[in-house]
LUMNUGU-833252 format. One line per field, with one value per residue (C-alpha): x, y, z; chain; residue in three letters. Coordinates in steps of 0.1 Angstrom, whole numbers. Layout:
<recs>
x	(X, ...);
y	(Y, ...);
z	(Z, ...);
guvex	(A, ...);
doti	(ALA, ...);
</recs>
This chain:
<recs>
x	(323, 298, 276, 254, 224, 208, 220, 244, 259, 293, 312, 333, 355, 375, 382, 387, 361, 364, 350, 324, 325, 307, 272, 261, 277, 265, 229, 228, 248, 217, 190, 210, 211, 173, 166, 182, 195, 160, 172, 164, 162, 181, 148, 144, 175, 174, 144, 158, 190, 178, 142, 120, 146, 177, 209, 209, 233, 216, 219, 253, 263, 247, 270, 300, 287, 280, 319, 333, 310, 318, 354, 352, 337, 355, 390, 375, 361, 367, 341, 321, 298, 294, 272, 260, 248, 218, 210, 190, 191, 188, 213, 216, 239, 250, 265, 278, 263, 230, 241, 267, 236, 224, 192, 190, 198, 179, 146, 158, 166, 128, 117, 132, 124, 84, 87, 107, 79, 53, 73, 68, 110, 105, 141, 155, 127, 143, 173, 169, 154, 181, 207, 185, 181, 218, 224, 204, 232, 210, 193, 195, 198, 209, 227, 196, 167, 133, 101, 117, 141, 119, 97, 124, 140, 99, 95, 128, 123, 89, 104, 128, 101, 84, 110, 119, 81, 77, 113, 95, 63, 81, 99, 71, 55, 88, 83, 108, 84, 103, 132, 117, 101, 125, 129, 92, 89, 114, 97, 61, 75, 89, 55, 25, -2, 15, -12, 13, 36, 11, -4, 32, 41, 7, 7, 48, 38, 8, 28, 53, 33, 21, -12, -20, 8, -4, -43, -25, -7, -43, -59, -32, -31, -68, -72, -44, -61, -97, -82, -53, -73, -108, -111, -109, -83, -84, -105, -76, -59, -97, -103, -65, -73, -105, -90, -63, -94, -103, -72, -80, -54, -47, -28, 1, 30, 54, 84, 113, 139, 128, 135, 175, 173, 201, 224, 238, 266, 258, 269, 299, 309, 334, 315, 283, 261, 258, 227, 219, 239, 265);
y	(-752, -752, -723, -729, -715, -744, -732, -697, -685, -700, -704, -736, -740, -772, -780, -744, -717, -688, -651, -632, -602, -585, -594, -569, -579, -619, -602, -587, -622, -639, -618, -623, -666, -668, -652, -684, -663, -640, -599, -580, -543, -522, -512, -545, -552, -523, -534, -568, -558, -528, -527, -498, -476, -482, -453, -422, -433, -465, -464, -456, -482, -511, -501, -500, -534, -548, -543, -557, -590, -589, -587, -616, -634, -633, -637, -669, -689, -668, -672, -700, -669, -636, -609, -590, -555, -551, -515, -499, -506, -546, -574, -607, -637, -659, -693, -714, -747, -745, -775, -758, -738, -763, -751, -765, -795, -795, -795, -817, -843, -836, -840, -874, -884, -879, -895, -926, -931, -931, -956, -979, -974, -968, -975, -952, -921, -929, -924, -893, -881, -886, -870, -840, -839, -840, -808, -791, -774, -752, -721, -704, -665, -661, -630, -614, -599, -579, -596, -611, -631, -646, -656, -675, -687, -702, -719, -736, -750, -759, -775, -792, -808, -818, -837, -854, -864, -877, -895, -915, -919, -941, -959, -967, -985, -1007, -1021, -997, -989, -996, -978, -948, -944, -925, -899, -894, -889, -859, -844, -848, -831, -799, -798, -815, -803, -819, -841, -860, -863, -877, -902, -913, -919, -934, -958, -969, -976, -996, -1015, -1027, -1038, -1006, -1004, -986, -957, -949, -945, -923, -900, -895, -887, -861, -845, -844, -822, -806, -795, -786, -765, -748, -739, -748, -777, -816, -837, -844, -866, -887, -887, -897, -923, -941, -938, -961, -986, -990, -990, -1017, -1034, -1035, -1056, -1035, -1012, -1044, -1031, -1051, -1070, -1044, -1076, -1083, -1048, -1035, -995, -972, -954, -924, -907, -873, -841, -820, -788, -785, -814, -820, -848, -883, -894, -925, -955, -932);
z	(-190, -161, -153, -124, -111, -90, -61, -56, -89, -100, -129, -138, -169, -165, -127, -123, -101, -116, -96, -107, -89, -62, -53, -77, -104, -97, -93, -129, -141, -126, -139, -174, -167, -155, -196, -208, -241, -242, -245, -213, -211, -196, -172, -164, -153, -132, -114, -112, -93, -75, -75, -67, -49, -77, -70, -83, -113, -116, -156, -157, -127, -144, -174, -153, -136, -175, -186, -156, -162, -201, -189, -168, -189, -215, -194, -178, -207, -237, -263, -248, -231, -248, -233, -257, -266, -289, -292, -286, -247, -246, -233, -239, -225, -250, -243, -276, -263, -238, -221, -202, -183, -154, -158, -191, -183, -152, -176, -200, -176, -164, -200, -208, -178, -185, -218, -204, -180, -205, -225, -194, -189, -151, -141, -170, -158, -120, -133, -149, -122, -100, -125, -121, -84, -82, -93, -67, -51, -24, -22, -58, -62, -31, -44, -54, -34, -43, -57, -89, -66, -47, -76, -92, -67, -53, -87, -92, -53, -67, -97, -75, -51, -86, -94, -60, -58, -93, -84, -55, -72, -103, -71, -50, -86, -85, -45, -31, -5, 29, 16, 4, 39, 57, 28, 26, 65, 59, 29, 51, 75, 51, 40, 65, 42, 5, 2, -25, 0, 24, -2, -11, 29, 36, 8, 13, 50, 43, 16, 44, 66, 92, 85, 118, 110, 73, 84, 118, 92, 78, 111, 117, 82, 83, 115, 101, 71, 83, 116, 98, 64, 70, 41, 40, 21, -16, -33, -38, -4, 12, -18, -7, 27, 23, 2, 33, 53, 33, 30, -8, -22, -52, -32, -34, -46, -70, -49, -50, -51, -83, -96, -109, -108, -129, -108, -120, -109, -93, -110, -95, -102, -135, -148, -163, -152, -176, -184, -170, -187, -205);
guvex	(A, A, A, A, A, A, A, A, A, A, A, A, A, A, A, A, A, A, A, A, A, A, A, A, A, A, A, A, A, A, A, A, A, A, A, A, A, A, A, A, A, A, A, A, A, A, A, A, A, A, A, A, A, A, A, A, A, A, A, A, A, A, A, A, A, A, A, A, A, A, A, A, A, A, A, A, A, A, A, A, A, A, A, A, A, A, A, A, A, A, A, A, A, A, A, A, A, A, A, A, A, A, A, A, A, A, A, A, A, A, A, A, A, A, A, A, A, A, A, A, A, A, A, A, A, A, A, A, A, A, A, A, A, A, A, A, A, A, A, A, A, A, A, A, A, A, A, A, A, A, A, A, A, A, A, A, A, A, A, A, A, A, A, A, A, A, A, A, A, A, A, A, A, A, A, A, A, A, A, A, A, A, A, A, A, A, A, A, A, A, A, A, A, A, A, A, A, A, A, A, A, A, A, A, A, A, A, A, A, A, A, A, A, A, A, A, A, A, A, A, A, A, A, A, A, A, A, A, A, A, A, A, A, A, A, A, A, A, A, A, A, A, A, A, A, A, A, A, A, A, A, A, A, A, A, A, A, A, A, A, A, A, A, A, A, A, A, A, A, A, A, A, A, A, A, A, A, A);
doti	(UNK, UNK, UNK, UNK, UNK, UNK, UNK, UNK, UNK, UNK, UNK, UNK, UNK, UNK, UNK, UNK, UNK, UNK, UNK, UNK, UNK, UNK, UNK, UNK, UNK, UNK, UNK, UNK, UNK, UNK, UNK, UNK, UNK, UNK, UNK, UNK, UNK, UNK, UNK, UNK, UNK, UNK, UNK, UNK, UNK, UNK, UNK, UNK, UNK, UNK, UNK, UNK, UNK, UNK, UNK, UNK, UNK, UNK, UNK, UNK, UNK, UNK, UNK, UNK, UNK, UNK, UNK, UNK, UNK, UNK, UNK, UNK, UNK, UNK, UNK, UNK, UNK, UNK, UNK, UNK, UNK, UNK, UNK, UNK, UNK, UNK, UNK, UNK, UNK, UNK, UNK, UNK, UNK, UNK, UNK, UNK, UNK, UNK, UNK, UNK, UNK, UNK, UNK, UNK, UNK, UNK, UNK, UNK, UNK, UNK, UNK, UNK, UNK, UNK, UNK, UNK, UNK, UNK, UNK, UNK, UNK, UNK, UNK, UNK, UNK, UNK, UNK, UNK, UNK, UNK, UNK, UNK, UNK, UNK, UNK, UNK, UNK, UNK, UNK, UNK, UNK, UNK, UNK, UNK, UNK, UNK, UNK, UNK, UNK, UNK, UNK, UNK, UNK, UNK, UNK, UNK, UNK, UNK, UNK, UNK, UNK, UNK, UNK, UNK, UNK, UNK, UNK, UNK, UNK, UNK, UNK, UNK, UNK, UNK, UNK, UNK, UNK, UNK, UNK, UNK, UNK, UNK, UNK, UNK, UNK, UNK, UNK, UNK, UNK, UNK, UNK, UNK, UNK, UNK, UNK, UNK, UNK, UNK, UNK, UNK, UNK, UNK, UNK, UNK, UNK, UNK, UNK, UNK, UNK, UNK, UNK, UNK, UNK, UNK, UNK, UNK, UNK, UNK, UNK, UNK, UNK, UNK, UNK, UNK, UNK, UNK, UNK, UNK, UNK, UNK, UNK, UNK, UNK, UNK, UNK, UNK, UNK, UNK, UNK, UNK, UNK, UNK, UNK, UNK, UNK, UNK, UNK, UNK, UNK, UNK, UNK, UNK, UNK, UNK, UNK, UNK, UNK, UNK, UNK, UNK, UNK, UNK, UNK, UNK, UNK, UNK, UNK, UNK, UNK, UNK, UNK, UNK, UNK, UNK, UNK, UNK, UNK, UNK);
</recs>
């Protein structure tokens, strides 16, 4: 079983999609996921899904809403997700093996993926990383509105741009510079002002050879930052661009040809992603 929330709501069991219901009923599903098992009260949920203008039977909707997603939960995967009542007015979602929630394995993808790194196991990390990026499906909560929605939905994008940097960061250290180039002129231009994003492109281009562009990007991202917020770059953007002024030699990157990366297979809904190797 697959439940998904890196992206809109859906629920796998097998190779089968199974409904949720209306947008509504997704909504409260959602609000139930993004607890990963915690109880949430019946008031919170109500905020959650309607915010500050809920209907005027909100309480007893949302219990209407409840059965129906109790219902088709259990027709769908039978006990492998029970929502639960715990009186006196909490719910919780319970699944019998975490794994089967994306976002769980989302973070522990992440999680290995630090501690592989620090091991010096650079090619497992990439991996990893990969396997986690792959589950990115699109937009998440896109069922849900109101100020919680948006704050969840900002810091899983924000995890998800963690990732994809830390990704290219461990790749750069192996040589991969020239082919990471492209990706990282897309994610500069998402996000002009990431000075990560900037370092990564500046130092990829000086690496293969276009010592002219990297310093450009600077000159761009530095007007950019002291006319659009009034500050300079980072410490460590200003200190990288001086050693390119410098042409300091221990900006050299390793020699990619001499490096074998993991692949991993990318996740696909009904099935849950391998770790790299398996």
């Amino acid at each position: 079983m697959d439940l998904l929330a890196l992206g809109p709501l859906e629920l796998w069991h097998g190779d089968q999609q199974h409904m949720l219901g209306s947008v509504k009923h997704r909504c409260v599903l959602a609000v139930l996921v993004h607890a990963r098992g915690e109880p949430v009260a019946v008031d919170t949920l109500m905020e959650r899904v309607w915010g500050d203008e809920p209907p005027p039977k909100g309480a007893a909707t949302l219990q209407t809403y409840l059965s129906k997603l109790r219902r088709n939960l259990r027709d769908a995967v039978g006990p492998l997700v029970r929502l639960d009542h715990m009186p006196p007015r909490l719910y919780r979602l319970r699944m019998s093996d975490r794994n089967d929630l994306d976002l769980v394995r989302f973070q522990r993808f992440r999680a290995e993926a630090a501690v592989a790194a620090e091991q010096g196991r650079t090619d497992w990390a990439i991996g990893l990383l990969r396997t986690a990026e792959s589950m990115w499906r699109g937009e998440p909560l896109t069922e849900s509105s109101g100020e919680w929605a948006a704050s969840v939905r900002t810091r899983l994008m924000e995890d998800h741009r963690h990732v994809r940097e830390e990704r290219i960061r461990l790749e750069l250290e192996l040589g991969r510079h020239a082919d990471l180039i492209g990706e990282l002129r897309e994610l500069a231009a998402e996000s002009p002002l990431a000075e990560g994003v900037v370092g990564s492109l500046m130092l990829a281009l000086h690496r293969s050879g276009r010592h002219s562009e990297a310093l450009e990007l600077y000159r761009r991202t530095h007007t950019r930052l002291r006319e659009g917020l009034g500050m300079e770059p980072g410490a460590d953007l200003r200190a990288l661009h001086q050693r390119i002024l410098e042409q300091d030699l221990g900006l050299t990157g390793p020699r990619a040809e001499a490096v074998t990366v993991r692949t991993v297979s990318p996740a696909t809904p009904g099935t849950s992603p391998a770790a790299p190797g398996s």
